[in-house]
N, C-alpha and C positions, 0 to 999 in steps of 0.2 A: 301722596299725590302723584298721579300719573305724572310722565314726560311731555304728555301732549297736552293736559290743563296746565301745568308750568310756560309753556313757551307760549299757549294763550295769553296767557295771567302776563307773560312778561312786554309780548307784543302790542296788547288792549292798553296798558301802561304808556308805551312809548307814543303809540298813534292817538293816542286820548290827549295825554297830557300834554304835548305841543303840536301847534300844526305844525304842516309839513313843511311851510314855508317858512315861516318862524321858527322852528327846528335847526334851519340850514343858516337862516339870515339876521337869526336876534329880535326879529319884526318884520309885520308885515312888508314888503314888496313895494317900495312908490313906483310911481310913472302910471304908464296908462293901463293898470291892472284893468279898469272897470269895463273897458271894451271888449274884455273877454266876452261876454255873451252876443256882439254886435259882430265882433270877430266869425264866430261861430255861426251865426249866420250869413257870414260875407261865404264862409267854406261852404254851408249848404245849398247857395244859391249856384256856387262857379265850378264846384266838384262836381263829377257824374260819379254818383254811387248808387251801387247797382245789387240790390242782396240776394241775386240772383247769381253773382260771379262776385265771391267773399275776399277775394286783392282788392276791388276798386273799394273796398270800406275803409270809413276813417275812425278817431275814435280810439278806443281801449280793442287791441287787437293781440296777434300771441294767444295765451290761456285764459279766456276769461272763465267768468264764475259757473257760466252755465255746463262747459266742457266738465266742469270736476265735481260737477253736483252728485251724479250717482257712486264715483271714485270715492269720493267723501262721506257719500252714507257706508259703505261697505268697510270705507276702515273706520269708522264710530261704530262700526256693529251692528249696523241695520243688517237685517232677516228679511229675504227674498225667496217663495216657494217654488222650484220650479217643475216640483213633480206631474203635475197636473197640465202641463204647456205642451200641446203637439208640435212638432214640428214642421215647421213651415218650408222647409225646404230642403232638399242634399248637394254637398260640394264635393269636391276632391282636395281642394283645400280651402279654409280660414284664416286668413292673417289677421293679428289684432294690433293694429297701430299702422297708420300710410304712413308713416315717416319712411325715410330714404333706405332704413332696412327691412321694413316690413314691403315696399313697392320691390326693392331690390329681389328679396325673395320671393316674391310673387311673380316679376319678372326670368329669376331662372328658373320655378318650376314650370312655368311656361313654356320656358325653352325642351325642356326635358320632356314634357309634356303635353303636346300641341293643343291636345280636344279636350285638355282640363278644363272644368269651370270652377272656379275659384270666386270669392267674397271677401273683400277687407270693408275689417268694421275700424274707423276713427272716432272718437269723441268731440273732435273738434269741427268744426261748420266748410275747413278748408282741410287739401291733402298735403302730405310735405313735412307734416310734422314741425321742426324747428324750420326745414328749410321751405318756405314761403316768400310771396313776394309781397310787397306793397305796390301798389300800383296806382298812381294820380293822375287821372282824367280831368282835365278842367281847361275851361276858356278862359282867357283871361285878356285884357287891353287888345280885342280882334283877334289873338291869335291860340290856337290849339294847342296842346301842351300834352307828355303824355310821360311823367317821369314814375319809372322804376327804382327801386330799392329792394333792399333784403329784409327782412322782417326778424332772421334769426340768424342761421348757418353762412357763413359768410362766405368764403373764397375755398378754395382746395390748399389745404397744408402742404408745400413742399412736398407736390409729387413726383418729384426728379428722388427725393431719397427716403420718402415715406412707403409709396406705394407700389405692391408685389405686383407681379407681371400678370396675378390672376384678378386685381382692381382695377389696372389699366386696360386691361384686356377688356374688361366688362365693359368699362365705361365708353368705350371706344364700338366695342358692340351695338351698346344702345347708341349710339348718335354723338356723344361728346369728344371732342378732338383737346388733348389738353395743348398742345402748343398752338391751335387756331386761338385757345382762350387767351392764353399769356400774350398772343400778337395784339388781341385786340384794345390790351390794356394799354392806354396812353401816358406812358412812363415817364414821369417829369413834369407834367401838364401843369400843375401849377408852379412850380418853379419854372417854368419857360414861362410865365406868366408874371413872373414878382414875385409872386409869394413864395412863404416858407413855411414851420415849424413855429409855434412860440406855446410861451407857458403866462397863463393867466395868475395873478396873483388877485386874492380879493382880500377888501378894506376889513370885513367882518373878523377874517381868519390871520392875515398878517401886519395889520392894521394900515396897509396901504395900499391903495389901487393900481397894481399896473401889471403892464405885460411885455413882455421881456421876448423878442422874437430875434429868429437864428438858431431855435435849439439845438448843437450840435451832439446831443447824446444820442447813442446806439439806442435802434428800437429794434424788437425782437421781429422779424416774420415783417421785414419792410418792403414797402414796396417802390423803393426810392434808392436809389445806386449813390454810396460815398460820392461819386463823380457830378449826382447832380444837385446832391443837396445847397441850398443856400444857407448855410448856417457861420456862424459867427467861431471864434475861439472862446474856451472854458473858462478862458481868464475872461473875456470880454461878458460873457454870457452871466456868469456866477459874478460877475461886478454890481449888477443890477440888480439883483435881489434884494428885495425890501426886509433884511435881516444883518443882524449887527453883525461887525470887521471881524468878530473870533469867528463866528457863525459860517460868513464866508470863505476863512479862508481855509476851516475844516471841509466845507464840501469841496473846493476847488483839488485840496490836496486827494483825496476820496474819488475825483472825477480824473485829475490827472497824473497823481504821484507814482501808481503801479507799486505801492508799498504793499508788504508782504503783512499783514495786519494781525495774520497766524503764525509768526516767527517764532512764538515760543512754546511752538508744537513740531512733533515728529511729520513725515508724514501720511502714516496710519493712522493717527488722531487729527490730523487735520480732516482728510475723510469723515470720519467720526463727528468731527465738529460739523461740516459741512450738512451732513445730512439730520443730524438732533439739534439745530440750532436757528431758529427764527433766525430771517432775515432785518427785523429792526431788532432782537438782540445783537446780534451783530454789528447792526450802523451804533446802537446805545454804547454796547460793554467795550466792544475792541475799539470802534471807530470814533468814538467818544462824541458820538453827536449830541448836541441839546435839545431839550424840547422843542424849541424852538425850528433848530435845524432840522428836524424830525418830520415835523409837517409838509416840507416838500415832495419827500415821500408816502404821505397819505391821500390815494386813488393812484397810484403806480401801475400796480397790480390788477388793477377793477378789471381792466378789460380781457388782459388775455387769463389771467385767475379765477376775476370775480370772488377776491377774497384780497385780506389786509396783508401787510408784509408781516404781521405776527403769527398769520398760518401759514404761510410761507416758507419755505427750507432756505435755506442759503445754498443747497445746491438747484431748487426752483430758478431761484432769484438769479443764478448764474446763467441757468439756461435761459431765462429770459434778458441777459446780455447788463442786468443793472450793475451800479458799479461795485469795485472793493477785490475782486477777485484777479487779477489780471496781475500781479505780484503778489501769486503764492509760491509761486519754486516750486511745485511736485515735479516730482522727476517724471520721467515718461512713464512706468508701471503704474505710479498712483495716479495720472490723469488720465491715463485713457480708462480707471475706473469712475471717474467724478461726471460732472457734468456735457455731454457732448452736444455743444453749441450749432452743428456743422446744419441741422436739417430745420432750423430756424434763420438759419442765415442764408439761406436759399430764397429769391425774392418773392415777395407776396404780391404776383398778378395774377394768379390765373384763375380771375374772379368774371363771375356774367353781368350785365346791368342787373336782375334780381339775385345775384348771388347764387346759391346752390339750390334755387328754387327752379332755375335751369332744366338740373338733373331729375328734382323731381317730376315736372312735367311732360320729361323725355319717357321716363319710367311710364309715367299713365300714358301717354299716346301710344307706350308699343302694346302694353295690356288693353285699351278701349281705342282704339285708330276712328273711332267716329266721333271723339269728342272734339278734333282736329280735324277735319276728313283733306284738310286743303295742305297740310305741312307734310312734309316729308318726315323720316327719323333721320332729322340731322338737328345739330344745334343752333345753327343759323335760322332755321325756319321756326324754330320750336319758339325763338327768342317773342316775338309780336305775333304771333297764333294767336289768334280769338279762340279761347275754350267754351265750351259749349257744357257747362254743368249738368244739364238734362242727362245728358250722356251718362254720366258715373256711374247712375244702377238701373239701367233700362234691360226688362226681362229676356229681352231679346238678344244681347250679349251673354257672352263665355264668361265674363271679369265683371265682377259688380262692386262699386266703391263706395260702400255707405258709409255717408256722415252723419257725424251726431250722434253717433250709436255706440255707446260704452257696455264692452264686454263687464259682465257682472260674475259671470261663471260659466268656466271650460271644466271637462270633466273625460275621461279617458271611457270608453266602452270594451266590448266585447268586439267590436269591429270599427274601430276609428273612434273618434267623441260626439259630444255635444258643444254648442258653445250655446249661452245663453246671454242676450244683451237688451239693451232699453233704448229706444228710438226717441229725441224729442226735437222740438222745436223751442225757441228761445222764449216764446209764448209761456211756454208750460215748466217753467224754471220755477215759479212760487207753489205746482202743483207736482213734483216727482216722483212720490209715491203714488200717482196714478198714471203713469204713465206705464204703457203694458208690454208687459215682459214678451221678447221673440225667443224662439230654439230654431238651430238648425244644426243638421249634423253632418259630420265632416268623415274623411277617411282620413287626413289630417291634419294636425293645428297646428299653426307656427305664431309665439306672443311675440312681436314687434313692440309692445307698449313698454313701459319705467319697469326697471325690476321692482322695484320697493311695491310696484303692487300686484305684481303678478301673484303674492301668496294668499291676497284677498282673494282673489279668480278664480285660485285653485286652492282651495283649499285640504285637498286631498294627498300632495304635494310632500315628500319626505321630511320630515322637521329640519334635518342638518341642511336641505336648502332651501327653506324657508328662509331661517336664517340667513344664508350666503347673501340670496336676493335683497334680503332687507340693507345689507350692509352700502350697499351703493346709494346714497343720501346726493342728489343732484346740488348743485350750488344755484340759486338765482340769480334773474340776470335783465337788464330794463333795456331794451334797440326802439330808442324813441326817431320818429323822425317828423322832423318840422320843414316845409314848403316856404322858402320864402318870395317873394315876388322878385327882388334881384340878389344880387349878393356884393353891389357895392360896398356895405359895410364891411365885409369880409376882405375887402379890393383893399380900400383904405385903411385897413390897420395892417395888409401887409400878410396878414397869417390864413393859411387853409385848414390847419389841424392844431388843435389846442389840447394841450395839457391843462387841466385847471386842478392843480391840489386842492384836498381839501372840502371843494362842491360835489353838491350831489352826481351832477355828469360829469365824470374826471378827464371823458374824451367827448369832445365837440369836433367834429371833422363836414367839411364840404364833401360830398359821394364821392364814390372814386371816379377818377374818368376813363369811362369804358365807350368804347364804338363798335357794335359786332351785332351781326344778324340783321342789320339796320336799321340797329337803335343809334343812336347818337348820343353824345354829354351835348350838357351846353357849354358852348364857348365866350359866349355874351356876359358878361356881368351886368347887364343892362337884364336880362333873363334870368325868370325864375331858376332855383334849384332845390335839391334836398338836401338837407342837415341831418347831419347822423350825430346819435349821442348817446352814449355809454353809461348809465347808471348800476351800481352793483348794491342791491336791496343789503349786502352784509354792512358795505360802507355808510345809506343810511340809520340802521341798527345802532353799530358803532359812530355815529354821532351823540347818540341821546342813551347810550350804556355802556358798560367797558366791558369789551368780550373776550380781553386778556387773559388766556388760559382756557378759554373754550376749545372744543377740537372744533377743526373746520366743517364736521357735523353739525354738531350742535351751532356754529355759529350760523348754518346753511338754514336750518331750522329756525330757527327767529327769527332769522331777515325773513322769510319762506311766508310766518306769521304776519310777520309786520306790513308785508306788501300787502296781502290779501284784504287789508284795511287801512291802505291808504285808495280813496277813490281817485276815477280819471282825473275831476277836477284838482287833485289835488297835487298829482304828476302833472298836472299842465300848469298849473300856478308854478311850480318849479321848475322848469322849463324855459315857462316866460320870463323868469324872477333872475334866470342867472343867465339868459339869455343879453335880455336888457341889461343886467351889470356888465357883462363880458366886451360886450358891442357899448357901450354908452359912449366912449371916444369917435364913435364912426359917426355914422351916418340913419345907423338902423332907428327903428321906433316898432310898439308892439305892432301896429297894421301891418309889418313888411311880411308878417307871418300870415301865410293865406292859409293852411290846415297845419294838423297836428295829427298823428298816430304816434300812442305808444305801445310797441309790443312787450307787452308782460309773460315773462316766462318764469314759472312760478317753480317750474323743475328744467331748470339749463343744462347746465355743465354737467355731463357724467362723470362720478367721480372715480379720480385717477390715486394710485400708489400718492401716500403724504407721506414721508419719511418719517415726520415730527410726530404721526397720531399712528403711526401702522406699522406693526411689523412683517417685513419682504413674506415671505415664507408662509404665514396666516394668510394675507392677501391673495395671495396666487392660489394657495389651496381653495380660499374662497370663491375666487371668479372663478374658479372649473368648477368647482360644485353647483355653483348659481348657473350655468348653462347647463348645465345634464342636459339629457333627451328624457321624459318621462312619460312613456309608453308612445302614444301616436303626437307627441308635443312636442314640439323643438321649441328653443327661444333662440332670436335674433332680433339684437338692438346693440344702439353703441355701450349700452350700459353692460351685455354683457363681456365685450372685454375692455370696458372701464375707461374709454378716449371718447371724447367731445367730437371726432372727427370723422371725415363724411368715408374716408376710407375704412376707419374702425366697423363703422356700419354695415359696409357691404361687406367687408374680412367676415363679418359674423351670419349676414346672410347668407355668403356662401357654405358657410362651417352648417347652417342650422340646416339646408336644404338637402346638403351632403346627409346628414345625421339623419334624415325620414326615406333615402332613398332605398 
């Protein structure tokens, strides 16, 4: 049996056999599930959406089904002719994928070369790639409303000690100032408000209802200064937990002892141990957690991993700041090789109201300047710019940005290549196989899209990096967001940002508060806002099978499955279902919920060195192999050098454009 009827077979199983909501809750959902379709018409009636400008849509957003329809025939094996197809056109260059490194490259061959005309094909209906925005037009009780959010790519990683002087440079080129970003962040806003941190406990999981607010535990990549957090002490916090007196007072010790849990190791094995060792082996074998106690740390990791603590490294788990390591003793030569916390601990503001979707529409106004014609290239202006989608592939332009158009096949010539792709509309999703093949030909092509498919594209392609490409398996990943009409109930319990172990969204947070460009947060609690929420499709997986001992491949891979068949409805029933358990102390009820998008990302996280499934040496051979340049073809994306991050992206757009020059 193939690998890919297995993870069928295994995922058809899990999404058959329980629903989604009863999967998570034991049973169906009380309260006022049944308003769901009245709801939904309360969104259609107050939203402005617009399928003419693809942010203002609500709904199943991210990758839906249509973007992967021809990607899907090509790696089942579907045969596509395309000898017989003239070409329709010539460039100077191709890019395949708008994400933020395929705009990126597109962007400096521009620079290099004024009177190029260039074409980037996307498969998806918007550009951006992960980094997109959400955008919510709606009237509501007399007044206009206009809230943004991120859809995917969220804030800039610690550009103070991540990014080279040739990423800020760029970015600062095209119109981005990173310290105007980080002023704009309103740092403390909800703790200058009351609120705080808390951790949701639910009745299903630890047979008791409550929620425990003050969390005073370190979060990695925060954006909240020790100075303003409102959190409670370890002893106070871990009193509260709905889990028995031995239970407690192993985590308290664990949270605060600074015990050395590796003492009966050198420490060149402690290393050792560090990087071959799950992070809940760890909390099990050394830290002698119980099942019980165990559960607190399931959905830990969902957000910034998108995977469980058992794919996990312990030296992961360190750089993401969890506890147990802080009384190891390495002397200084063994820690400055272990984990280095420093560029994580750097604060996490320097986010836009739509996140890095910012960047990408800085990127397309410097390539098409008519689809903005009223903004300048600054980020201030770019932020409430009316886009003008007409714009994107009008023949009249140098820069043409076509959506919906999945590369099927690039191929190298005698003088530059061919690229061959499929144009559709959402219309023609039941009819694919007639949808009619384009060519045009380039002098050169750069693949901005997923490794793992560029060796369907190309199949002409060296075998040893075929291979390489395929080894980059992305992680899945769920950025739902739900609109509510105010967020008293969030006032009244006190908390802005929840932890919820254990449920399907493990992070519930109110937006960040951002003011720049002149957008504004709301300051009202009487006023609507967006809820951001965090689901990791491997954590669904591993509710309903045990994926203990999978590699985080393979585990990426069945969640990957699994999502693909769970419908909107059924992300929204979960949503509402732990929404209403979370909030049921406040105030909320399901009406406070005016819309819902959930962005599904079917291939998230580019995957990064895993200590626990890879070895150093293999890996690194492999990301060089998987970028080659092969013939008039560069690749650039963050997959190929293997970081989730929006500076990994341009580092590689620069490297691919450099390689064609």
């Amino acid at each position: 049996m193939q690998r890919r009827d297995f993870l069928n077979g295994v995922a058809l199983g899990i999404a058959t056999s329980l629903a989604p909501s009863s999967f998570i809750f034991g049973k169906t959902p009380s309260g006022k599930m049944d308003k769901s379709e009245n709801l939904s018409a309360l969104a259609q009636a107050i939203f402005h959406e617009d399928a003419s400008y693809p942010p203002s849509l609500l709904g199943l957003r991210g990758s839906d089904n249509a973007s992967y329809a021809f990607a899907h025939l090509l790696r089942d094996g579907e045969k596509f002719d395309f000898k017989g197809i003239e070409p329709s056109a010539e460039y100077d260059l191709v890019v395949v994928g708008a994400g933020i490194s395929g705009l990126a490259a597109a962007c400096l061959y521009k620079e290099k070369h004024k009177n190029s005309k260039i074409l980037l094909l996307d498969n998806h209906d918007d550009f951006g790639g992960h980094a997109r925005r959400n955008e919510f037009d709606f009237a509501y009780n007399g007044a206009r409303y206009n809230i943004l959010s991120y859809a995917g790519s969220e804030s800039l990683q610690s550009p103070k000690s991540l990014y080279s002087k040739e990423v800020a440079g760029f970015l600062k080129r095209f119109g981005l100032k990173i310290d105007k970003l980080a002023k704009g962040f309103d740092v403390g806003f909800y703790e200058k408000m009351g609120l705080t941190r808390g951790v949701y406990f639910d009745k299903q999981i630890f047979g008791c209802q409550k929620i425990v607010i003050g969390n005073p535990s370190k979060m990695v990549s925060d954006d909240v200064p020790a100075s303003l957090r409102e959190s409670i002490s370890f002893g106070d916090f871990v009193a509260q937990f709905p889990l028995s007196e031995k239970d407690r007072a192993k985590l308290l010790e664990l949270f605060t002892a600074k015990k050395d849990y590796l003492a009966h190791l050198d420490g060149s094995q402690k290393l050792v141990y560090l990087e071959k060792t799950s992070y809940l082996d760890f909390l099990e074998k050394q830290v002698g957690l119980s099942k019980e106690a165990l559960k607190y740390f399931d959905g830990i990791s969902d957000d910034f991993s998108a995977l469980g603590i058992d794919a996990i490294s312990c030296d992961e788990a360190r750089e993401s700041l969890l506890p147990g390591f802080e009384g190891l003793a390495l002397d200084e030569d063994f820690a400055s090789d272990s984990a280095d916390t420093s560029a994580y601990e750097e604060p996490y503001i320097y986010h836009a109201p739509d996140g890095n979707a910012t960047i990408a529409r800085l990127l397309v106004k410097y390539l098409i300047p008519q689809i903005a014609p009223k903004a300048r290239q600054k980020m201030e202006d770019i932020i409430l710019a009316k886009f003008d989608y007409s714009k994107l592939d009008s023949p009249e332009h140098s820069v043409h940005l076509r959506l919906k158009s999945t590369a099927i096949n690039v191929e190298n010539l005698a003088q530059g290549a061919q690229v061959c792709y499929a144009q559709m509309s959402h219309m023609q999703m039941s009819h694919v196989k007639e949808v009619k093949i384009q060519k045009v030909l380039a002098k050169k092509v750069i693949m901005a899209n997923y490794n793992s498919m560029i060796p369907y594209i190309i199949p002409t392609l060296p075998q040893a990096q075929r291979e390489a490409l395929s080894q980059n398996v992305k992680t899945p990943l769920i950025y739902a967001k739900a609109i509510l009409r105010d967020w008293r109930s969030f006032a009244k319990l006190g908390v802005y940002d929840f932890y919820a172990p254990g449920m399907p969204f493990a992070r519930v947070s109110l937006d960040y508060p951002v003011n720049l460009g002149g957008y504004t947060h709301e300051s009202s609690i009487d006023k609507p806002i967006c809820v951001h929420m965090v689901c990791s499709p491997v954590a669904l997986a591993r509710r309903s099978m045990d994926l203990h001992g999978m590699s985080a491949k393979d585990q990426a891979r069945v969640a990957r499955h699994l999502l693909y068949d769970l419908s909107f409805d059924s992300l929204e029933n979960m949503l509402r279902a732990q929404l209403g358990a979370m909030l049921a102390d406040s105030l909320f009820k399901q009406e406070d919920i005016l819309a819902i998008t959930i962005n599904r990302w079917g291939h998230c996280y580019s995957y990064s060195f895993n200590s626990l499934f890879d070895d150093k040496k293999a890996f690194e051979r492999a990301e060089v192999a998987a970028r080659a340049t092969f013939g008039n073809i560069a690749i650039a994306n963050s997959d190929a050098g293997h970081g989730a991050y929006v500076h990994v992206a341009i580092e590689q757009a620069i490297r691919a454009v450099g390689s064609l020059s």
